[in-house]
C-alpha positions in Angstrom: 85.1 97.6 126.8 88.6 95.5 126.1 88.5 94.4 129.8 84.4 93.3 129.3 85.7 91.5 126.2 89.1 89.5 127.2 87.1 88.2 130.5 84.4 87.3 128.0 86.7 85.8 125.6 89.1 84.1 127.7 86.8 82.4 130.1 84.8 80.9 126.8 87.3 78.9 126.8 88.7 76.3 129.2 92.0 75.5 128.4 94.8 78.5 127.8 97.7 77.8 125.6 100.4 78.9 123.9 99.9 77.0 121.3 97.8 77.4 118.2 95.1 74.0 118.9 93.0 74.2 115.8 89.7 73.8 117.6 90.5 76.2 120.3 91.3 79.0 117.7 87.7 78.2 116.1 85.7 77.9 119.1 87.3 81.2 120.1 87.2 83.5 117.0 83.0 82.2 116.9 82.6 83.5 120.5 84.4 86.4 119.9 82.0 87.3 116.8 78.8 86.4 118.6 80.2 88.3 121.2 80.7 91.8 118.7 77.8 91.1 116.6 75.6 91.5 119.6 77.2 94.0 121.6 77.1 95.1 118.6 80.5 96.3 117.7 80.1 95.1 113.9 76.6 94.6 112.3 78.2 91.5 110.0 80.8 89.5 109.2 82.6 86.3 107.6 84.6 84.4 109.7 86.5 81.0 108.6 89.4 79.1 109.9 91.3 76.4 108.4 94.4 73.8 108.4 96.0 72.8 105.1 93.4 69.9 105.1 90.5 71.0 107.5 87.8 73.7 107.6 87.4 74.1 111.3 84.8 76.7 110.8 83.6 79.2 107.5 80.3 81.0 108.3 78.5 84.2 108.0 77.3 86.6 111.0 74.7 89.2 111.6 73.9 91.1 108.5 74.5 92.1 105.0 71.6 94.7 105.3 71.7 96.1 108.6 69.0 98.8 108.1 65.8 96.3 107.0 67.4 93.3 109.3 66.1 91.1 107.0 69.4 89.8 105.2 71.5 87.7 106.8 75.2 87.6 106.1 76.0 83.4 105.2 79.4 82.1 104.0 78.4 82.9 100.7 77.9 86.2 100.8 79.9 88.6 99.4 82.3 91.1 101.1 84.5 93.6 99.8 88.1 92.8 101.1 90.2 95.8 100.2 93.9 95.0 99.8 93.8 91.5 100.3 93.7 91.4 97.0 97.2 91.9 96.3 98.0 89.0 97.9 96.3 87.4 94.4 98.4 90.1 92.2 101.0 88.8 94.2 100.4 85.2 93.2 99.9 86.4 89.8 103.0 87.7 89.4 104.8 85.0 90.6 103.4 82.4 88.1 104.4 84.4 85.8 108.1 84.4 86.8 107.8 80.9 87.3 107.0 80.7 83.3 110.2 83.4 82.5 107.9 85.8 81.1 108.5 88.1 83.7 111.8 89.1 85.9 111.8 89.9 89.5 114.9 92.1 89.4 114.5 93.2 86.1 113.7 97.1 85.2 109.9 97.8 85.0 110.3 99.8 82.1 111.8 96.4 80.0 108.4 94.8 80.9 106.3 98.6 79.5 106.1 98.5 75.6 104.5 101.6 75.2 105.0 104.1 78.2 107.6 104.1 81.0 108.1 105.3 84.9 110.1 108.0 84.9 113.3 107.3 87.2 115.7 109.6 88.0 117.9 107.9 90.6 120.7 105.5 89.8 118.6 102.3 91.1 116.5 100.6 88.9 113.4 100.0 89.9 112.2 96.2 89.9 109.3 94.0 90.0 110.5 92.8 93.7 110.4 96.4 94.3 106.9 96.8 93.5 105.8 93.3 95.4 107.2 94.8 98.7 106.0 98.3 98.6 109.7 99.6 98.0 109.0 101.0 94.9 109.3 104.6 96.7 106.3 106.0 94.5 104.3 108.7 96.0 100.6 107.4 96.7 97.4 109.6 95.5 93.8 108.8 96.1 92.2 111.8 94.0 90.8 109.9 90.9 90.9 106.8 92.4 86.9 105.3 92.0 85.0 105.1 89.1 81.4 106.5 89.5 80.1 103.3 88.1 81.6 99.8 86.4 81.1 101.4 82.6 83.3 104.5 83.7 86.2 102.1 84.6 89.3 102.8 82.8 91.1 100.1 80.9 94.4 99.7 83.9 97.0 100.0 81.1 94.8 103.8 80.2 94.7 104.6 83.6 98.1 104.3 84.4 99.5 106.0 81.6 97.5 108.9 82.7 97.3 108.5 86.8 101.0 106.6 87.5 102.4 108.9 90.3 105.9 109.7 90.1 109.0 108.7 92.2 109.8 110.8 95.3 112.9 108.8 96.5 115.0 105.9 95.1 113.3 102.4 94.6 114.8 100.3 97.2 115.3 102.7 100.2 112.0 102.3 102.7 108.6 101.0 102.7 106.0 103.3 101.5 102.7 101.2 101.1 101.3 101.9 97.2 98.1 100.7 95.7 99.4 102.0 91.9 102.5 100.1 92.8 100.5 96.9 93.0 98.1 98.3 90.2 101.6 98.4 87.6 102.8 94.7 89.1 99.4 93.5 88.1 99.3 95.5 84.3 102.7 93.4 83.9 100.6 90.6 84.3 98.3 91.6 81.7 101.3 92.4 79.1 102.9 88.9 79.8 99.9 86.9 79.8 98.2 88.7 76.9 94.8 89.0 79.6 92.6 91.5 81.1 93.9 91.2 84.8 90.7 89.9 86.1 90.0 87.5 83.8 93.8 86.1 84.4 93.0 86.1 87.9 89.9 83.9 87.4 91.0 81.8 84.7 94.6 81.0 86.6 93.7 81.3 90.3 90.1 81.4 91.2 89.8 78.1 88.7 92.7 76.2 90.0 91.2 76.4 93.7 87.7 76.1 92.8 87.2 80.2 94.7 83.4 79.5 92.5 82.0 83.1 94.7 84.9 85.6 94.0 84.9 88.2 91.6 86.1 91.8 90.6 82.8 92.8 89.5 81.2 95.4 91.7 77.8 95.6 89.9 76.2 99.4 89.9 72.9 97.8 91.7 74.9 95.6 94.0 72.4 97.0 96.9 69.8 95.3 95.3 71.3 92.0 95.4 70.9 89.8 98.8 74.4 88.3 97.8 76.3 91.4 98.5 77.0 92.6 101.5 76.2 96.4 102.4 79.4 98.9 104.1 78.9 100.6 107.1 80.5 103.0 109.6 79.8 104.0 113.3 78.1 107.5 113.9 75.8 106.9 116.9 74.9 103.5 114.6 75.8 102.1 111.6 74.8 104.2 108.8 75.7 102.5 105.2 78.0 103.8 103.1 77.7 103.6 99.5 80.1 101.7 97.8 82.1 102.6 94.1 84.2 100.4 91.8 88.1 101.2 91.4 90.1 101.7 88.3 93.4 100.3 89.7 91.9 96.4 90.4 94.9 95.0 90.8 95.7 97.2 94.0 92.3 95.3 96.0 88.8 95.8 94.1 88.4 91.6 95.1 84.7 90.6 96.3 84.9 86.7 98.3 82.9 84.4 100.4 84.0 83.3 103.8 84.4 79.6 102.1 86.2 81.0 99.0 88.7 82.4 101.2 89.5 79.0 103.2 90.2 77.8 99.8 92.8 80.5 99.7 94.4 80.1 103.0 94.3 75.7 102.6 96.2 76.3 99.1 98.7 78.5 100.5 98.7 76.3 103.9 99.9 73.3 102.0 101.9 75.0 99.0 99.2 74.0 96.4 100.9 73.2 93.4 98.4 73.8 91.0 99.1 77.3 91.7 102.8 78.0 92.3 106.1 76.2 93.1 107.5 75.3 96.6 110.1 78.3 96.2 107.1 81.1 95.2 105.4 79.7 97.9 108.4 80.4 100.3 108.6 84.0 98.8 105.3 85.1 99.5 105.3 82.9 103.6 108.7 84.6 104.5 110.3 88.0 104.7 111.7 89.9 101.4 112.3 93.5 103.0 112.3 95.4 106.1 112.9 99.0 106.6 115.4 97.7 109.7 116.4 94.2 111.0 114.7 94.9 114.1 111.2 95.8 112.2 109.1 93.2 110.3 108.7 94.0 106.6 106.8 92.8 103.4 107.0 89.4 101.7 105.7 89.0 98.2 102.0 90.5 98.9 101.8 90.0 102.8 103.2 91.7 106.0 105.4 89.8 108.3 103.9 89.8 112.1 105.0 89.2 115.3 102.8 88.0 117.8 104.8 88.7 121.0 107.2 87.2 119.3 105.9 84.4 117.6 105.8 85.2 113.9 102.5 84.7 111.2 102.1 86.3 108.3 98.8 88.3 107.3 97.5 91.0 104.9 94.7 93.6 105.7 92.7 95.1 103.5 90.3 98.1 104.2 88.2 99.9 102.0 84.9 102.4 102.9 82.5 100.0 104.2 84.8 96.9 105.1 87.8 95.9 106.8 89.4 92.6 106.3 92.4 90.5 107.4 93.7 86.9 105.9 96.5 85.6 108.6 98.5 82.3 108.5 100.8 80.6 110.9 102.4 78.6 108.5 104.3 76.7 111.6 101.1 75.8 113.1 99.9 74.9 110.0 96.8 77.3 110.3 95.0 80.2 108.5 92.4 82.7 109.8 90.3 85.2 107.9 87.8 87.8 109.5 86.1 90.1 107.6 83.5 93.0 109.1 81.5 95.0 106.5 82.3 98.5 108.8 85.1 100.4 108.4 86.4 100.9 111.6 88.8 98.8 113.3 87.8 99.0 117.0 86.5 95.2 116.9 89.7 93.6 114.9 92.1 95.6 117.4 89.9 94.0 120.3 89.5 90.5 118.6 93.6 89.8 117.6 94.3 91.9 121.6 92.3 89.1 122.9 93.8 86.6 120.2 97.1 87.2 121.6 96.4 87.4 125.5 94.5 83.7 124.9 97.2 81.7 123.0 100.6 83.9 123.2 100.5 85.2 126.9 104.0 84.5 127.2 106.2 87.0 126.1 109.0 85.9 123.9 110.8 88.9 122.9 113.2 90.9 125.5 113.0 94.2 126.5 116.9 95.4 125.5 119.1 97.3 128.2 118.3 100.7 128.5 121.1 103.4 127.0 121.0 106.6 128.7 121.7 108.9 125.8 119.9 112.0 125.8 116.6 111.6 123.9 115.1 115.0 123.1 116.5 115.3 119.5 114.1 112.4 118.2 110.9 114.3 120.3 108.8 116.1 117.4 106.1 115.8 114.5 106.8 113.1 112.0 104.5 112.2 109.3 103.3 109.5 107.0 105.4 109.4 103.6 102.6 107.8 101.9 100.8 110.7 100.4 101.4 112.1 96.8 104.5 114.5 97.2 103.5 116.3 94.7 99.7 117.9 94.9 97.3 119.4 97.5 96.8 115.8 98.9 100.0 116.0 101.2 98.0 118.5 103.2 95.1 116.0 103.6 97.7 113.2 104.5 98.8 115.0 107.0 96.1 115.1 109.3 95.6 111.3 109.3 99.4 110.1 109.3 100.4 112.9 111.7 102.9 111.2 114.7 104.4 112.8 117.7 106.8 111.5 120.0 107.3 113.6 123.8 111.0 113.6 125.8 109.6 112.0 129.3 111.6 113.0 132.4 112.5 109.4 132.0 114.6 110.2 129.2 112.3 107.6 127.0 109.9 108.9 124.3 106.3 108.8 125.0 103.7 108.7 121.9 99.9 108.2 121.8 98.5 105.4 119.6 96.4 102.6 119.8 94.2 104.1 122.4 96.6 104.5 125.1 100.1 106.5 125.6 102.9 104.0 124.6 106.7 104.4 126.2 109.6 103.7 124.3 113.1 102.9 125.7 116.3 103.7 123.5 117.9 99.7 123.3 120.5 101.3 120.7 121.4 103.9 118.9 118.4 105.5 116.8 116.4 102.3 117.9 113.8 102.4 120.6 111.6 99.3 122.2 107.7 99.7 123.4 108.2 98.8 126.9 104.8 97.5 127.6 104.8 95.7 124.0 108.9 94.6 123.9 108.1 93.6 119.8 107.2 96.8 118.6 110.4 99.3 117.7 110.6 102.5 116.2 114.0 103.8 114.1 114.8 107.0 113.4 116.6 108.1 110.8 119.7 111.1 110.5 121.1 112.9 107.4 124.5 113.9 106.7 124.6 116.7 109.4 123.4 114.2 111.9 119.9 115.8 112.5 117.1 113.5 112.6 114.7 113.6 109.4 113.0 110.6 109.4 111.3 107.4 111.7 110.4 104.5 111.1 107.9 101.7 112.6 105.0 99.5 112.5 101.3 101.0 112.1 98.5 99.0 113.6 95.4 98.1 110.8 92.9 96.2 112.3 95.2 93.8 114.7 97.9 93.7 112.0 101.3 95.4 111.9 101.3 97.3 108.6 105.1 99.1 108.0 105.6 102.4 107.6 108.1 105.5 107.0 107.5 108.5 108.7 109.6 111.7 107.5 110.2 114.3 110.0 107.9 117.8 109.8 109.0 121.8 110.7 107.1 123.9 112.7 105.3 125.0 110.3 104.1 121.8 108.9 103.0 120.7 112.2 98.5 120.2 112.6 98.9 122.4 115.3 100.2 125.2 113.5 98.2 124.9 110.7 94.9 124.6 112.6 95.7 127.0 115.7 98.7 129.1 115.6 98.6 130.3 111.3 94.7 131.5 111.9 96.2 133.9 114.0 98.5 135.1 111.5 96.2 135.2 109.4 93.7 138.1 111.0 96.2 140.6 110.2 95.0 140.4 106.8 91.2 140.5 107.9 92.3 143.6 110.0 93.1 145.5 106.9 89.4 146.0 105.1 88.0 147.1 108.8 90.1 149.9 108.2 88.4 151.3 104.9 85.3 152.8 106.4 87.7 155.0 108.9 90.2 155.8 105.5 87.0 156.5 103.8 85.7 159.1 106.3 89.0 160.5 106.2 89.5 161.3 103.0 85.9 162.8 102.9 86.8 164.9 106.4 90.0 166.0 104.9 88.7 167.9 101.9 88.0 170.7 104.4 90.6 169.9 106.8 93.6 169.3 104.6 96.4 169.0 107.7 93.9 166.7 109.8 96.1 163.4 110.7 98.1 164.5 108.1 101.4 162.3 109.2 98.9 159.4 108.5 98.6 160.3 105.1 99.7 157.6 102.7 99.0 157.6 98.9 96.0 155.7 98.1 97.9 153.0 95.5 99.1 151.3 98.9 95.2 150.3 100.1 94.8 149.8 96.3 97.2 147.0 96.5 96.7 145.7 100.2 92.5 145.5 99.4 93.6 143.8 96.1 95.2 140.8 97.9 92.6 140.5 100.2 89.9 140.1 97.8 92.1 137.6 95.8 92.4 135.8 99.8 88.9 135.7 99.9 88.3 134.1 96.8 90.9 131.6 97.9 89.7 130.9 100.8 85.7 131.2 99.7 86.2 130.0 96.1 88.6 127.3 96.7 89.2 126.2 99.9 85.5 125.3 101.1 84.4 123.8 98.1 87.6 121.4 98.4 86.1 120.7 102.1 82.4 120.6 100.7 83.4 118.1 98.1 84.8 115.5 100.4 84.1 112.0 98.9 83.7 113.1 95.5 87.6 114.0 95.5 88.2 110.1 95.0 86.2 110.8 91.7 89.2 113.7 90.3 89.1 117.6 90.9 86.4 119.7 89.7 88.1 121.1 86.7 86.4 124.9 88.1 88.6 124.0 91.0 91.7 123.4 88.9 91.2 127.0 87.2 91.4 129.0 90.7 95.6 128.1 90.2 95.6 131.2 87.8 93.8 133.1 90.9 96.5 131.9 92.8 99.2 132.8 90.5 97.8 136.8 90.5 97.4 136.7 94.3 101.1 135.5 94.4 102.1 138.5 92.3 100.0 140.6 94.3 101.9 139.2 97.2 105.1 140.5 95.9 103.7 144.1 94.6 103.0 144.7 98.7 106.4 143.6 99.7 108.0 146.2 97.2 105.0 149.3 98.5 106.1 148.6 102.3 110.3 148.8 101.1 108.9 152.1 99.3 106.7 153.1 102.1 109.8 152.9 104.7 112.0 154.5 102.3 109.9 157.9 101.7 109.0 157.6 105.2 105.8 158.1 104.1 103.0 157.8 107.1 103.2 157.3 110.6 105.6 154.9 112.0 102.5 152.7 113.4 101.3 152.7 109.5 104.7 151.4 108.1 104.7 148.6 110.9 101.3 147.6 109.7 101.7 147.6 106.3 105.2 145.4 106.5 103.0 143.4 108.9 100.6 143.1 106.5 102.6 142.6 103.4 104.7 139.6 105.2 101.7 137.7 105.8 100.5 137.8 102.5 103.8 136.8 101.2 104.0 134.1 104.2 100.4 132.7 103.0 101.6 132.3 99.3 104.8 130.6 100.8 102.1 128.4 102.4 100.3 127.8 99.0 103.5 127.0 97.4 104.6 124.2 100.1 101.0 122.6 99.9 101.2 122.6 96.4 98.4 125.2 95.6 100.3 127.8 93.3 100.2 125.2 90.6 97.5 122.7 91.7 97.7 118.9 89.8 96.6 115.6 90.9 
C-alpha cells in the first residue's frame, strides 16, 4: 500500500522540491486525502493549510456519518482533536505569566490554595515542568471520562481526588501526562478567577475570531449533522461512541478545519492579541529534551525533525479521531489534518509521503560506527507512562512493550513502524536508525553500570512524540506473562484432579489400613492446598475476567465489587504463606512419599510466586 500511495502522491505533482512552496504543499495534502478517502483508508476528515497571511486550502472530506452516507464532513464541521488542545492550555498559561500572576519556575504548590502535590524529592516541581511533560507524574486512565456532560467534575474536584502521584523527580525525563496539563490549566483557573473553558473562549477563541470551537461535547452530539461521528477499522469502519472528559484542559477541544487555520496564521505571524514575541518563541522552539541528540517538548508542542529539517507539531488522538497541527515556522507555514478514525495508518502514510516529496535529501549524517559490544542494551524495555502505582501498569505494558535484538552485526535490531529498524552505536549509550539517520535511541545506566532505562522518539500519526522507556525483568516481560507463567501456573490446577483419587483412598483404606500407606499425609495439608485454589479461582473467575469483560467502562472508575476482591486477595496471600510453612513441616516429619513432598513444595512455591505476582501488579491492595 505505501509504494501504491508515494507513486500516487508524488507523480500528482510535477515539480519535486526541497522546499516547502505553499501551493505545492496544498495541492499535495488535497490529493493525498482524496486519494485515502477513496481507497478508503479514512471515512472523513478536515484538512487546511496556511501562511501567516494566506489560506491555501481549509476543507472538509468524505463523512461525518459514515454509516447513512448522507452527512458530509465541510470545514465547519466539528472534530474532536485530542491533545491538541494543550497547545491552547499552553497558550493559556503563558498569558498568564505574561500578566505576573503566574511563575514558570515557581513551585506548583505556591500557585494551590487549598490542596497540594505531594513531592518528595529535593527538586521543586515547576510550571515549566508541567508545560514540557517533565513533571515525572505517573499517568492513569481509569476514571478518566464522564458518562455524560452533567457527570463532569468541576477540574479543581477532580484533581483533588484523581491527581496521580510522583514516581521520579520533576525535571529528570519526559513522561507525557494529560493530569499534568489538566493542573497547568486549573492554575489558569486560580489566576484568572475563570472556569478554564470559558477563559479559553473569552481570551483565545475571541481574540482570533476561532467562532466553531468549543469544549462542549453535548450527550446527543450524534444527532447533530455538525459533529463529526469516531470510527475505527475492523473489516470497516464501525463508530465508536464518544464520552466527555473531566480533565479538559489535557485535550477535550472540538474545531473546524477554518477555526484551526486561524490558529496556525496567529501563531505563524506571532499574533499579538494573544501573546508576546518571547511566549511566542517559547512555545516555536525547544525547552527540554531527554538528550541533546533527541528532540523534546516546547511550551505545548513536540519538536520534529523532518530528515533533518526541523517543524514543530502536536498530535492529539482520542477514540474516534486522530489529529495533528504542524508548523514550519521558517517556511512560514502551518498544516492541520484531522481523520475522525482512530488509527494512524493514513497519517504515517500521508507525512512518509510528505517527507519523500519535499525533504528527499537527507540532512542528518549517519555517525561512525563504534564497535563496542552491544548485547547489554538487547532486552524488554517499557513505556514509563502508566500509573506506577495500580493494576494499570499491567495494561500499559502490553501497548508500550519495546524490544531491542543483538544482530551478528553487533547493531540492535527493533520492530516498529511496520518494518524491523537497525540501529548503529555512534557513541556511548547512543545509537542511530541507519535507514532513518534522525531517529536515536539512549539508554540509560545506574550506579553499578547496568542498563535500566532507554530513551527515544515514538511515532503518533507521522509525529515524533518523546518518550522514556524503563528497562523490564524476566518476569515482567509479555512473553512471560502470556506464555511461560500459564505453565506455572497448572501446577496449581493439578492439585484438585487429585481429590477424587485421595477421596477413594481414604474410603479403600478403612479396610485396608497399610494400603499406600507411605503416601499417607494428614488431611490439614489438602485442607490448605484446596483452600488456595478456591481463593485462585475466585481470583482469577471473580476478578480477573470481569476486569477483561469490562474493557471500556474502566475509563469510567472500578466497579467498587471489584475493589472488594483486595480483601480476597489479602486471605489468599495468607493462605499462600500457611502452604509454605505445611511443606517446611511436611519435609521435616518426613511425612509422605518423597514424590508427595516435591509436589507439595512445588505446589506451595507457586502459590507463593502468584501472590508475589499480585503484589508487583499492584493487586494485593488494588487503587486507582
Amino acid at each position: 500500500m505505501k509504494s501504491c500511495l508515494l507513486c500516487f502522491l508524488i507523480t500528482a505533482s510535477t515539480i519535486v522540491s526541497a522546499q516547502l512552496n505553499h501551493k505545492q504543499v496544498a495541492h499535495f495534502s488535497d490529493s493525498m486525502v482524496q486519494y485515502g478517502i477513496s481507497y478508503p483508508m479514512i471515512p472523513g476528515a478536515l484538512l487546511s493549510v496556511v501562511s501567516s497571511d494566506s489560506i491555501y486550502l481549509s476543507r472538509g472530506y468524505g463523512y461525518s456519518n459514515y454509516e447513512d452516507k448522507t452527512i458530509k464532513t465541510n470545514n465547519e464541521t466539528l472534530f474532536q482533536l485530542g491533545s491538541i488542545g494543550k497547545l491552547l492550555t499552553a497558550i493559556a498559561v503563558l498569558q498568564q505569566v505574561e500578566m505576573e500572576s503566574l511563575d514558570l519556575d515557581k513551585n506548583v504548590n505556591q500557585f494551590l490554595p487549598n490542596w497540594k502535590i505531594e513531592n518528595p524529592y529535593d527538586r521543586v516541581l515547576t510550571i515549566a515542568d508541567l508545560l514540557t511533560h517533565s513533571a515525572g507524574f505517573s499517568e492513569h486512565i481509569i476514571g478518566y471520562l464522564a458518562r455524560s456532560e452533567h457527570e463532569i467534575d468541576p477540574i479543581s474536584i477532580h484533581l483533588k481526588d484523581h491527581m496521580p502521584r510522583l514516581f521520579q523527580p520533576p525535571g529528570r525525563t519526559i513522561n507525557y501526562s494529560n493530569y499534568g496539563y489538566a493542573l497547568a490549566g486549573h492554575l489558569v483557573e486560580l489566576s484568572s478567577g475563570l472556569p478554564f473553558d470559558t477563559y479559553v473562549s473569552q481570551r483565545i477563541f475571541d481574540s482570533i475570531s476561532m467562532v466553531n470551537s468549543t469544549y462542549y461535547l453535548p450527550d446527543n452530539y450524534r444527532d447533530l449533522p455538525n459533529y463529526a461521528r469516531g470510527y475505527e477499522w475492523r473489516d470497516t469502519f464501525e463508530e465508536v461512541i464518544s464520552y466527555p472528559r473531566h480533565a479538559i484542559p489535557a485535550g477535550s477541544i472540538l474545531s473546524t478545519s477554518d477555526d484551526m487555520a486561524l490558529l496556525m496564521q496567529s501563531m505563524l505571524r506571532k499574533d499579538q492579541s494573544l501573546l508576546s514575541e518571547g511566549s511566542y518563541n517559547e512555545i516555536l522552539n525547544q525547552q527540554f529534551s531527554n538528550d541533546s541528540v533527541l528532540a523534546g517538548y516546547t511550551y505545548g508542542m513536540e519538536v520534529q525533525t523532518f530528515n533533518g529539517y526541523p517543524a514543530v507539531a502536536k498530535a492529539g488522538q482520542v477514540p474516534g479521531f486522530i489529529s495533528v497541527l504542524i508548523l514550519f515556522p521558517g517556511d512560514d507555514l502551518g498544516i492541520f489534518l484531522s481523520v475522525n478514525t482512530e488509527t494512524d495508518n493514513f497519517l504515517e502514510e500521508f507525512f512518509e509521503a510528505f517527507k519523500e516529496r519535499f525533504f528527499p535529501v537527507q540532512n542528518v549524517e549517519l555517525g561512525e560506527k563504534l564497535e563496542n559490544d552491544v548485547s547489554e542494551y538487547a532486552g524488554h524495555y517499557g513505556n514509563q507512562r502508566t500509573n506506577h502505582e495500580s493494576i494499570e501498569e499491567l495494561f500499559i505494558l502490553y501497548q508500550g512493550q519495546f524490544q531491542f535484538h543483538a544482530s551478528s552485526n553487533n547493531t540492535l535490531l527493533a520492530y516498529h513502524n511496520g518494518s524491523w529498524q537497525e540501529y548503529v552505536m555512534v557513541a556511548r549509550d547512543r545509537f542511530q536508525n541507519i535507514s532513518n539517520p534522525d531517529q536515536f535511541v539512549v539508554f540509560k545506566k545506574d550506579k553499578q553500570g547496568k542498563v535500566n532505562s532507554m530513551l527515544r522518539s515514538v511515532h503518533v500519526g507521522g509525529i515524533q512524540v518523546p518518550s522514556s522507556y524503563e528497562r523490564l525483568g524476566w518476569f515482567e516481560r509479555p512473553r512471560f506473562m502470556n506464555d511461560e507463567y500459564p505453565i506455572l501456573l497448572l501446577v496449581l490446577i493439578f492439585y484438585p484432579l487429585l481429590l477424587p483419587a485421595w477421596l477413594i483412598l481414604r474410603f479403600v483404606r478403612r479396610k485396608k489400613p497399610q494400603l499406600l500407606i507411605k503416601t499417607k499425609i494428614q488431611p490439614h495439608y489438602h485442607i490448605a492446598a484446596l483452600l488456595f485454589f478456591a481463593l485462585f479461582c475466585w481470583n482469577i473467575f471473580g476478578f480477573f475476567v470481569p476486569l477483561l469483560q469490562a474493557k471500556e467502562q474502566l475509563l469510567f472508575g472500578l466497579n467498587p465489587s471489584l475493589l472488594s476482591i483486595r480483601y480476597v486477595n489479602w486471605v489468599m496471600a495468607i493462605s499462600a504463606v500457611v502452604l509454605l510453612i505445611l511443606s517446611i513441616i511436611l519435609w521435616y516429619r518426613k511425612d509422605g512419599n518423597w514424590l508427595i513432598r516435591i509436589f507439595y513444595s512445588a505446589y506451595s512455591l507457586v502459590a507463593t510466586s502468584h501472590i508475589l505476582m499480585l503484589h508487583r501488579w499492584h493487586f494485593l491492595n488494588i487503587d486507582y
